[in-house]
C-alpha positions as CSV (number, residue, x, y, z in Angstrom):
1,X,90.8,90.9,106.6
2,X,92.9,93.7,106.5
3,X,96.6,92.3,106.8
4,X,95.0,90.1,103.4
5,X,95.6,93.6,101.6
6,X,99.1,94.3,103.1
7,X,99.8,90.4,101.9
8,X,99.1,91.2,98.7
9,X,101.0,94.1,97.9
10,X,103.8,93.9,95.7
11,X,106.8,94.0,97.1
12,X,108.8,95.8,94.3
13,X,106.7,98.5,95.5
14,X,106.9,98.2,99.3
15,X,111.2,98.1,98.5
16,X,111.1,101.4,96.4
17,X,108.9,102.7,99.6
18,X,111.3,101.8,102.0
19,X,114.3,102.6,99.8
20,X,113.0,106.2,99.3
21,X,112.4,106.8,103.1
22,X,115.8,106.1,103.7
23,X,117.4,107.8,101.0
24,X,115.5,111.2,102.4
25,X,117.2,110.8,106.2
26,X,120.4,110.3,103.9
27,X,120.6,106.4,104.4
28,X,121.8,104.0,101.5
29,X,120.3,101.3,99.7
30,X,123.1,99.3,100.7
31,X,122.3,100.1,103.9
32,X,118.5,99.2,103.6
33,X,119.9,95.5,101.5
34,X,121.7,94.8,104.4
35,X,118.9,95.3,107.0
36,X,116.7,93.1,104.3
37,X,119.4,90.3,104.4
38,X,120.1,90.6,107.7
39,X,115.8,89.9,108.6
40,X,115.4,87.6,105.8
41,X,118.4,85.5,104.8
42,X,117.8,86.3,101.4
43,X,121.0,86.8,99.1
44,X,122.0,90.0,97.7
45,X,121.2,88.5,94.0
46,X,117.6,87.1,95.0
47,X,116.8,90.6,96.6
48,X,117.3,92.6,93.5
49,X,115.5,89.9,91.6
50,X,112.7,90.1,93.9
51,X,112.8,93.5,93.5
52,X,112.1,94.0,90.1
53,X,109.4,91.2,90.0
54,X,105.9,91.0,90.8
55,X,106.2,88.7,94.2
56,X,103.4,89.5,96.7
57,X,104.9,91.2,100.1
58,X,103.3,88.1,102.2
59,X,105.0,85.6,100.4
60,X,108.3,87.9,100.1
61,X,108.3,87.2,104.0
62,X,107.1,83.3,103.7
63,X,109.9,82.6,101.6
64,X,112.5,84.3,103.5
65,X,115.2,81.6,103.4
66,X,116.7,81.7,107.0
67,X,115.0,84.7,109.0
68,X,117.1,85.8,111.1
69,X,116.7,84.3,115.0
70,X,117.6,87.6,116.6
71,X,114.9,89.5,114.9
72,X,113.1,88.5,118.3
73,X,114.9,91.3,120.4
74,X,113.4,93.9,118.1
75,X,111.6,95.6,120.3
76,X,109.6,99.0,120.1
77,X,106.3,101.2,118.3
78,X,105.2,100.6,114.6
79,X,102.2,102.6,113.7
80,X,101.4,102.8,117.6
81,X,101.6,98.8,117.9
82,X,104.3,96.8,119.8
83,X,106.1,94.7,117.4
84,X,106.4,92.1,119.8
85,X,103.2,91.7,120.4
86,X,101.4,91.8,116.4
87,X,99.9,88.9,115.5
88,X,99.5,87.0,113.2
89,X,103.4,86.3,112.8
90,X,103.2,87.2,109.0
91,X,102.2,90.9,110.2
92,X,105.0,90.6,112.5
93,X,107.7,89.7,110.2
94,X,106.6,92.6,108.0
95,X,106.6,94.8,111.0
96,X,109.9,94.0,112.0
97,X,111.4,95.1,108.8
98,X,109.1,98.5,109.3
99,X,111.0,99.0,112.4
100,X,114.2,98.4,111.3
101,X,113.5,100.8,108.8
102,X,112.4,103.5,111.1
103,X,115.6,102.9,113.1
104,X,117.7,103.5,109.8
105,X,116.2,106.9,109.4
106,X,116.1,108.3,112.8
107,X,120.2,107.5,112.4
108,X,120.7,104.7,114.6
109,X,124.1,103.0,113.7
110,X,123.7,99.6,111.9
111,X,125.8,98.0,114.8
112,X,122.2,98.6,116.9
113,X,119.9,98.1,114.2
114,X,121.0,94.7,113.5
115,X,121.2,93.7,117.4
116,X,125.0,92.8,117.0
């Protein structure tokens, strides 16, 4: 199947992706870390470590520690698909983190990207 490929995919390269399209809307790394935390649960010192290793996207999101229970109230358009409504939830989790993302570089404050 198709999400099998997106699975796959090393996350040290998915990170520097995301990392670069917020660094051209004039967004931080520290700002993308703390939207990574926020969804995952992950420490600061296992992200960069995951970072520069070879860990497959999928199991990036399959390992998150403690995601993050109010990653249910993102809401909203990925690639012309509700995130609320992708299945199956591994696509979903990966989706969230797309939107996030998005929000970050249209210049929504953190406040809203993070649903505090």
């Amino acid at each position: 199947m198709e999400y099998e490929r997106v699975y796959q995919m090393s996350f040290s390269k998915i990170y520097g992706l995301l990392l670069n399209k917020a660094m051209r809307k004039n967004r931080t790394k520290g700002e993308v870390d703390q939207i990574i935390l926020w969804l995952t649960g992950y420490s600061q010192e296992q992200l960069d470590d995951y970072a520069g290793s070879d860990l497959a996207y999928g199991a990036f999101f399959q390992q998150a520690p403690c995601p993050n229970p109010n990653r249910r109230l993102i809401r909203g358009v990925v690639c012309g698909v509700r995130v609320e409504t992708i299945e199956p939830p591994l696509m979903q989790e990966i989706r969230y983190l797309d939107k996030l993302i998005d929000e970050l570089a249209k210049g929504k404050p953190m406040e809203k990207i993070l649903r505090s």
